[in-house]
N, C-alpha and C positions, 0 to 999 in steps of 0.2 A: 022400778027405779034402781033397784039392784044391781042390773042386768046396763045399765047405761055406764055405770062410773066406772069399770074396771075399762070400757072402752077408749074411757079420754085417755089414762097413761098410754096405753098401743099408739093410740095418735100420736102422743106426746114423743115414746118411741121411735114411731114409723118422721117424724117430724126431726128429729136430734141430726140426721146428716142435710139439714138445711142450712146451716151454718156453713159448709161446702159449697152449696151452689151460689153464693156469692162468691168466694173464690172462682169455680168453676164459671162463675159469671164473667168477674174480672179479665180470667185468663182466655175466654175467648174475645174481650175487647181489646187485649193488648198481641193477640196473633193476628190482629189486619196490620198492625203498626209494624212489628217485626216482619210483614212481607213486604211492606212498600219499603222498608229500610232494605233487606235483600233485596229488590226489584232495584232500588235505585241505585245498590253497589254493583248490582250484576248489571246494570247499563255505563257505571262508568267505567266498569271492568271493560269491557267490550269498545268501551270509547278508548279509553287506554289500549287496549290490543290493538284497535284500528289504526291510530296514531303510533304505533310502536313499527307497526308491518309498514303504514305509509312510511316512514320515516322522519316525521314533524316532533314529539316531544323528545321521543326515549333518547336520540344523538344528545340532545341540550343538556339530558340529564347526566347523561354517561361524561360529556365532556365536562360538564360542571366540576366532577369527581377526581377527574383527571388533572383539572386547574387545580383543586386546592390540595393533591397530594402533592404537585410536586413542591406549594407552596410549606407545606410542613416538612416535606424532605432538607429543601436547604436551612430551616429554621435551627435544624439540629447541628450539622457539622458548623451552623458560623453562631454558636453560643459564645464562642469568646467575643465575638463582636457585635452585643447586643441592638445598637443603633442600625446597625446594617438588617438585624433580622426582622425591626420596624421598617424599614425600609424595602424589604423583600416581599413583604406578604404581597403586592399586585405580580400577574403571571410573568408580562413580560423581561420583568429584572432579573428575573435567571435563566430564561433564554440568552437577553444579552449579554451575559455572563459566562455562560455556554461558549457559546459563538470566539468570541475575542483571546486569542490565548492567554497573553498577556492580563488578565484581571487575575487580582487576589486569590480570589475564590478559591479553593483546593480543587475543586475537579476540573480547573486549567490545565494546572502543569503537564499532564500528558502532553497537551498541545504543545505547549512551552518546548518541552523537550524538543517536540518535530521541529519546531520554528525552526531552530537553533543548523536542521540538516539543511534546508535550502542558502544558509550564511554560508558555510564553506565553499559553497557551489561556485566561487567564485574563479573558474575553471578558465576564463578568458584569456588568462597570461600567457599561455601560449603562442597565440599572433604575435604578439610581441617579439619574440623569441626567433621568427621566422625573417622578423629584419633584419638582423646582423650576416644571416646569409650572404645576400647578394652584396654585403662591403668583404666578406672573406673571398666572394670570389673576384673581388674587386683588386687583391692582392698579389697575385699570381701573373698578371700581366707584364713586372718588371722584369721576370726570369725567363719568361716566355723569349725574349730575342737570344737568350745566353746557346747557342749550340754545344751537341752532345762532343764530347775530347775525341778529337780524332789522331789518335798518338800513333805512330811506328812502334811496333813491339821491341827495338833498340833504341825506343829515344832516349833522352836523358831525362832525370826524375825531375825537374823542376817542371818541362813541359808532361810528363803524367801527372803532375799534382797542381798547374795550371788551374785557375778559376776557367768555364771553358767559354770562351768570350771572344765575339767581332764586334770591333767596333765600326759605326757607320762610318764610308770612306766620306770623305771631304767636312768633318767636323773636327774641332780640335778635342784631342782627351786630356783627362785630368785624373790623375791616380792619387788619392788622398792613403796616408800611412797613418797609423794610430800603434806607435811603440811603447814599451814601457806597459803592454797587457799581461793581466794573470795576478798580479800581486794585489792591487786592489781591486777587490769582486765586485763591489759594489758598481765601481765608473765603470770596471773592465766588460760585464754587462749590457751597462747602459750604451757604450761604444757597439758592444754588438748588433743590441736592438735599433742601431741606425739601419736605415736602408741601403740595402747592397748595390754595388759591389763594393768594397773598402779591402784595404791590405793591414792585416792585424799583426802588429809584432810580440812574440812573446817570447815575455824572460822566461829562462832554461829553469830558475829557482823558485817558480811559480809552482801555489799547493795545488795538488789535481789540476796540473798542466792540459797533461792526455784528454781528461775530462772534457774540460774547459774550449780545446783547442777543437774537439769531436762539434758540440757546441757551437761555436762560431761556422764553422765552415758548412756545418747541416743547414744556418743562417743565411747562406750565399755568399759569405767572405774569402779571400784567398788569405794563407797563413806564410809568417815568417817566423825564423826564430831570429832574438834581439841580442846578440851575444854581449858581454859587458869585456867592457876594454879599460885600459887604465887610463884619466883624465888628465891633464896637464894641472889641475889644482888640487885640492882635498877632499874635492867628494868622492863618498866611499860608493864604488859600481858596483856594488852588491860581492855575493861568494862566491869564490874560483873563478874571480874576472883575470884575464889575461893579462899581465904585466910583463914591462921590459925586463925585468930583473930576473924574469923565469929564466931557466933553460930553455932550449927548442924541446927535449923530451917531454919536460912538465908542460912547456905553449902547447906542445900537440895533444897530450894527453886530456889536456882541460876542454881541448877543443872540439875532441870525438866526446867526450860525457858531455856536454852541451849539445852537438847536434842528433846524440840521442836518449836525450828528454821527451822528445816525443816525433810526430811523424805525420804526412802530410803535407808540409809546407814548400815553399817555391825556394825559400833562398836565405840568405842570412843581410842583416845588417847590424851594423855598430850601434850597441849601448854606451855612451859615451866616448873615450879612445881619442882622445884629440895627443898624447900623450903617443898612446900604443901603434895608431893609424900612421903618426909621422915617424913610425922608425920599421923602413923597407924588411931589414932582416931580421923584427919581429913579425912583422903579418907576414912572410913569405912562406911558413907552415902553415898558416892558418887558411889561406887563401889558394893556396896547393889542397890542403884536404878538402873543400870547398869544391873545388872544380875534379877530384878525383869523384865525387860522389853523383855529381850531375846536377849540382845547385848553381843557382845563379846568385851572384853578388850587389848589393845595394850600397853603396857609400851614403853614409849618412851626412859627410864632409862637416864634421865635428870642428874642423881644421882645416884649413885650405893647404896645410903642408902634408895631406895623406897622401902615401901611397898608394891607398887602394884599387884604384880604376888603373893605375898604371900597372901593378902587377897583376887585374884583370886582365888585362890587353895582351899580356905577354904569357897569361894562361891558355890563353884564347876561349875565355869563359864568357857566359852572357852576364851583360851588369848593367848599371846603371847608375845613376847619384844624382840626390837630393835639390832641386832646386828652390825651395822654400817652407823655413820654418814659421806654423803657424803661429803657436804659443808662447814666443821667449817673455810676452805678457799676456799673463793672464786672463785679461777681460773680454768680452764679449766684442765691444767696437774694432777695440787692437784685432783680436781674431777673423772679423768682416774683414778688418782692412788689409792683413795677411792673403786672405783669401782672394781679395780682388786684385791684389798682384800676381798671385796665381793663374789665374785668367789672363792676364795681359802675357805672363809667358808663355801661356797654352798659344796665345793668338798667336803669341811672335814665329816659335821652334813648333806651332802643331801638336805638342803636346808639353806636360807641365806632373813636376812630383813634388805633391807637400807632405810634411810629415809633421804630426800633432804628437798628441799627448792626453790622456782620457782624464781630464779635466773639465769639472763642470762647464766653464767657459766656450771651451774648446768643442765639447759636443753638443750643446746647447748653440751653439753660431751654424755648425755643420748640417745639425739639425733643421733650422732653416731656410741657410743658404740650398741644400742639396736640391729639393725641389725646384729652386729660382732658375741656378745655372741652367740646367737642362732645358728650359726654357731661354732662355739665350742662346743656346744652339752651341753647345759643351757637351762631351758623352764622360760620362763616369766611369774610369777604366779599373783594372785591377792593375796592379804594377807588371804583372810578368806579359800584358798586351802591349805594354811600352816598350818594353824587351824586344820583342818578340816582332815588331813594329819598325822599330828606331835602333837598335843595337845588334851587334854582330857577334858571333864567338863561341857559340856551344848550341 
């Protein structure tokens, strides 16, 4: 009996790690669980790979990602405008945002800026610019009949300074005079930018004469000078006009500084002188220096008691005189109807001399009379072809 009991503790000993093999029980019932959980993540691992290589989830996913970044990206910069960033979370609102330059958004305006280089593009205007052409070369055809001067190297200086002009034979001409130019710019101008040919008178006291006179005749005009004479009333003929009361030294002296004012021109005629013109042994210096120089003379017949065609004649100088004043009125009608007498003396004598005044009226009527005539079968002369034409003497 001894011999038994010290054996049960040993049991009881050999028996103390049996409290483990429950555990160790445990733990091999719960290693089948943790293999079929591996088993069945390593087959959706494999299902997922499959689908990742075919191409079926992994795009869905990746783009998924890509939707809601950009949806947080604009959330940030439009915090000032809270309703808009309710409004932005679905993808397409800032694509279309994107897109459109013109939207609020901040990351337009690059665009904005570009819009703005296709606006200037508006480069078209040009064509435009390409019509006015063919009316400038529309212009040149009136000059085109003028022939080039064909002078004798002895002529006399009115024919070298001749407008150089034929007139068609068997039409009547008409030489239109516009005197009293140079003093006011403004009409004196407007008288130029008529249509050529016309004969320009210019006062000796005009500012930038030379200028002025350069000017008209580059225009297609032929040039006079307008000398001022003394009138039979009170109107004052401007400075260092010629008067009876002169001596002949101071009549000639005033008459060389007048005819060189300037240069160019064909011939002289009377500024006023209804006064000066009817007294023979005042104009007979004047009209001697006149025909010394190779000028031709134009009576403006201020006076029907002038001298001056008669002591033309006995110069044996080329001349001529006035046979109608356009403007003694003013208006527009009065000057049509001026001018339609002019015509009936062109008809009568073959040709015809009016002489204006650069007065609105007066070039305003001319203006569009000059096209009509022409058209009635009239040729538009310069004075020194009526000369030249009709008159005898130098």
């Amino acid at each position: 009996m001894a011999k038994k009991t010290p054996r049960k503790p040993q049991k009881a000993a050999a028996r103390k790690p049996s409290p483990k093999t429950p555990a160790a029980a445990s733990g091999r019932a719960v290693s089948p669980v943790l293999l079929a959980l591996a088993g069945v993540i390593a087959v959706f691992a494999v299902a997922l790979g499959a689908r990742f290589i075919i191409g079926g989830d992994a795009p869905e996913t990746e783009s998924v990602v890509e939707r809601e970044a950009p949806v947080i990206a604009p959330a940030s910069p439009i915090k000032a405008p809270p309703p808009k960033v309710a409004e932005a979370p679905p993808p397409p609102p800032p694509v279309r945002e994107a897109e459109p330059a013109p939207a609020p958004v901040p990351a337009p305006p690059p665009q904005v800026t570009e819009a703005p280089a296709p606006v200037p593009v508006p480069a078209p205007p040009p064509p435009p610019a390409m019509t006015p052409k063919p009316v400038v070369a529309m212009l040149p055809p009136p000059v085109a009949p003028l022939e080039p001067p064909k002078v004798a190297p002895g002529s006399p200086l009115w024919k070298k300074n001749a407008l150089p002009f034929r007139a068609p034979p068997g039409k009547p001409a008409i030489a239109i005079v516009i005197d009293d130019m140079g003093v006011d710019r403004k009409r004196s101008n407007r008288a130029v930018s008529l249509p050529a040919p016309l004969t320009l008178a210019w006062l000796p006291y005009a500012h930038e004469l030379p200028a002025q006179a350069r000017t008209a005749r580059a225009a297609g005009h032929e040039l006079m000078l307008h000398l001022p004479m003394e009138p039979s009333g009170s109107a004052d003929p401007g400075p260092q006009a010629l008067r009876v009361s002169l001596d002949k030294g101071e009549i000639l002296r005033r008459t060389k500084a007048a005819l060189d004012s300037f240069d160019g021109y064909v011939g002289v005629n009377n500024h006023m002188g209804s006064r000066f013109t009817a007294d023979s042994a005042a104009m007979a210096p004047v009209l001697g220096e006149i025909a010394r120089r190779g000028l031709l003379w134009l009576d403006s017949r201020t006076t029907a008691k002038s001298a001056g065609l008669t002591l033309a004649r006995e110069f044996q100088m080329p001349f001529a005189g006035r046979d109608i004043f356009l403007d003694n009125e003013m208006t527009v009608p009065a000057v049509r109807g001026q001018l339609a007498k002019t015509e009936q003396v062109a008809r009568k004598q073959g040709y015809a001399i009016a002489i204006g005044h650069p007065h609105d009226a007066t070039i305003d009527a001319l203006a569009s009379w000059m096209p009509e005539v022409q058209k009635r079968g009239f040729v538009l002369v310069p004075v020194s072809a009526v000369v030249r034409a009709h008159h005898t003497g130098g």
